[in-house]
C-alpha positions as CSV (number, residue, x, y, z in Angstrom):
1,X,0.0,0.0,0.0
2,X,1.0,3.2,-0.6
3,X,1.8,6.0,1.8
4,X,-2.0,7.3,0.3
5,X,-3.5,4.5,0.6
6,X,-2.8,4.4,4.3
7,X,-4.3,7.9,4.5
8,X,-7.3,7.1,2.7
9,X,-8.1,4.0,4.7
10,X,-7.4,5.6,8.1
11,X,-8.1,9.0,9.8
12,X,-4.9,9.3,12.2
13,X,-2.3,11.7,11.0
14,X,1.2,12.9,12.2
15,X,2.6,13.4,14.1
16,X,0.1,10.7,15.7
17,X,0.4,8.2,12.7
18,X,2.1,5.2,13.6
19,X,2.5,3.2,9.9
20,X,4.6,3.6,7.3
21,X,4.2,1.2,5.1
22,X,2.0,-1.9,4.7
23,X,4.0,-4.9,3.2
24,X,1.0,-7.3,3.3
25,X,-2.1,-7.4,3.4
26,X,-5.4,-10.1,3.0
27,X,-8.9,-10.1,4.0
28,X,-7.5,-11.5,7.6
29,X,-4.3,-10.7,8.2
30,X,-2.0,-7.3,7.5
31,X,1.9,-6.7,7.9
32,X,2.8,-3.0,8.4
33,X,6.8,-1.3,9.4
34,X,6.9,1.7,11.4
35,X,10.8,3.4,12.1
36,X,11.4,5.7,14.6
37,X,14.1,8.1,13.9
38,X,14.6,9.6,17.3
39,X,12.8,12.5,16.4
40,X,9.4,11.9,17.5
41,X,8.0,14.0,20.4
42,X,7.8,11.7,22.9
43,X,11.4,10.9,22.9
44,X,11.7,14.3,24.5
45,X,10.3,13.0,27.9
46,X,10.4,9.0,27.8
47,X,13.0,9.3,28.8
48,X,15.9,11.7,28.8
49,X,18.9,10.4,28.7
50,X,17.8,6.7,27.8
51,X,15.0,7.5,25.0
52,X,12.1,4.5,24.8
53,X,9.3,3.9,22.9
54,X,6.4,3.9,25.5
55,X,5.0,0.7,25.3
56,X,1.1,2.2,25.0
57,X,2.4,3.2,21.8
58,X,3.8,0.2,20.0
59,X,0.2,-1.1,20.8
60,X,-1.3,2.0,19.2
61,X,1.0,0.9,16.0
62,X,-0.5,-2.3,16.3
63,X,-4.0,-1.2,16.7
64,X,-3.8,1.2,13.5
65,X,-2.3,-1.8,11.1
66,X,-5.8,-3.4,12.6
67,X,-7.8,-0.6,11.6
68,X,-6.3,-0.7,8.1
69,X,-7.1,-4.1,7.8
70,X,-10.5,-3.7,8.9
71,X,-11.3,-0.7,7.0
72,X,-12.6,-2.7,3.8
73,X,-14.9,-4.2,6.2
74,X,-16.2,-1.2,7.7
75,X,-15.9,0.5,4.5
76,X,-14.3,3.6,6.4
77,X,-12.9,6.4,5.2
78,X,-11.5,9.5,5.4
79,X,-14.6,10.8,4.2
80,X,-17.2,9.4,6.3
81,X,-18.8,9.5,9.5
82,X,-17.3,6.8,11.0
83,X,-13.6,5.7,12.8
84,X,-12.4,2.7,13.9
85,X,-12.1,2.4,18.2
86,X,-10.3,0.0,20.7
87,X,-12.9,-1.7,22.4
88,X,-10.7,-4.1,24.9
89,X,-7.3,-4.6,24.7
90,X,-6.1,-8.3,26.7
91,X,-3.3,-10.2,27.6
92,X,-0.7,-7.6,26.8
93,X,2.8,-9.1,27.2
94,X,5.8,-6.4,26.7
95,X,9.0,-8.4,26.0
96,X,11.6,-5.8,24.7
97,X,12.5,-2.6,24.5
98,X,12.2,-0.4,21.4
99,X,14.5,2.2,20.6
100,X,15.1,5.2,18.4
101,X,16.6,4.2,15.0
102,X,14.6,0.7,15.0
103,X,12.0,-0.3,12.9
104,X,9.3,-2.6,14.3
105,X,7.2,-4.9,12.5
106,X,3.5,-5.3,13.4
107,X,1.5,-8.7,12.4
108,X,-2.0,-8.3,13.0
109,X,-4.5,-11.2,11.9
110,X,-8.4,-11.3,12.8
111,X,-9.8,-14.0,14.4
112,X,-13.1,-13.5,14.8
113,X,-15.8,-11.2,13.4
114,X,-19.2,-11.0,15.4
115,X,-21.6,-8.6,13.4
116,X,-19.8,-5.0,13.9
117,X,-17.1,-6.4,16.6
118,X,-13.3,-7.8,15.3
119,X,-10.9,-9.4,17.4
120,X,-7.6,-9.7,16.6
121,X,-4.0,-10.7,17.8
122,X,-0.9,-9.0,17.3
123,X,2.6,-9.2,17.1
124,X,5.4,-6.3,17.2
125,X,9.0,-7.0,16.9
126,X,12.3,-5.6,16.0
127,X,14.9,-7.5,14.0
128,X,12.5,-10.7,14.5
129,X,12.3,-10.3,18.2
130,X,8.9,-9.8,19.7
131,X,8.7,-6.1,21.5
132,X,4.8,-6.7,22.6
133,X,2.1,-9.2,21.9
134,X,-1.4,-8.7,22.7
135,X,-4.8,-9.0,21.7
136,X,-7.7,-6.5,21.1
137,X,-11.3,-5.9,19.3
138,X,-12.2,-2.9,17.8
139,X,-15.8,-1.6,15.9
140,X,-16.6,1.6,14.2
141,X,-18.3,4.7,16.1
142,X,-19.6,7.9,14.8
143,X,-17.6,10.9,14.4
């Protein structure tokens, strides 16, 4: 997908936008990168001196490469009244650190689809290491 493409499926923006580039994609399962150059504006406070990614935030990466998967389903756009929101977030398991000048990988597949609810697992890493798994459901609200 292109840069575009990401934009027209989603409604975050920067500095909050947290994918890249999609590198896969099917009806059930999506691959996106995200780098973080060191410049992003939490670095500033989290924390000085030894700059992290905050962990919240690799699942918000995560959560957004769900939402571009899903957004064929809820047939969301830019354009219309509806966005895609976390319902429930389980089972969250942080198992490294991310730092500036790395590039995770997030693997999100859906699992299940009950009339306007998806659940979904997913996987971030960093040079094939797992940074955070976790699982989550998301639906579509009004704007």
């Amino acid at each position: 997908m292109t840069k575009q493409e990401i934009l027209d499926a989603i409604p975050h923006r920067d500095p909050f936008l947290m994918v890249d580039e999609v590198i896969e994609r099917s009806d059930r399962r999506i691959v996106g990168v995200k780098t973080f150059d060191g410049r992003e504006w939490f670095f500033a406070g989290h924390y000085p001196g030894y700059p992290l990614v905050p962990g919240v935030l690799l699942c918000e990466a995560a959560m957004q490469c769900g939402a571009i998967l899903l957004a064929r389903h809820f047939s969301i756009s830019a354009d219309e009244n509806k966005v895609p929101v976390a319902t429930r977030i389980n089972n969250v398991r942080f198992k490294r650190m991310v730092r500036p000048g790395e590039k995770i990988v997030m693997e999100v597949e859906l699992t299940e689809r009950l009339a306007d609810a998806f659940f979904l697992n997913a996987k971030v890493s960093v040079d094939g290491q797992a940074a955070v798994r976790f699982e989550f459901a998301c639906t579509a609200a009004g704007k």
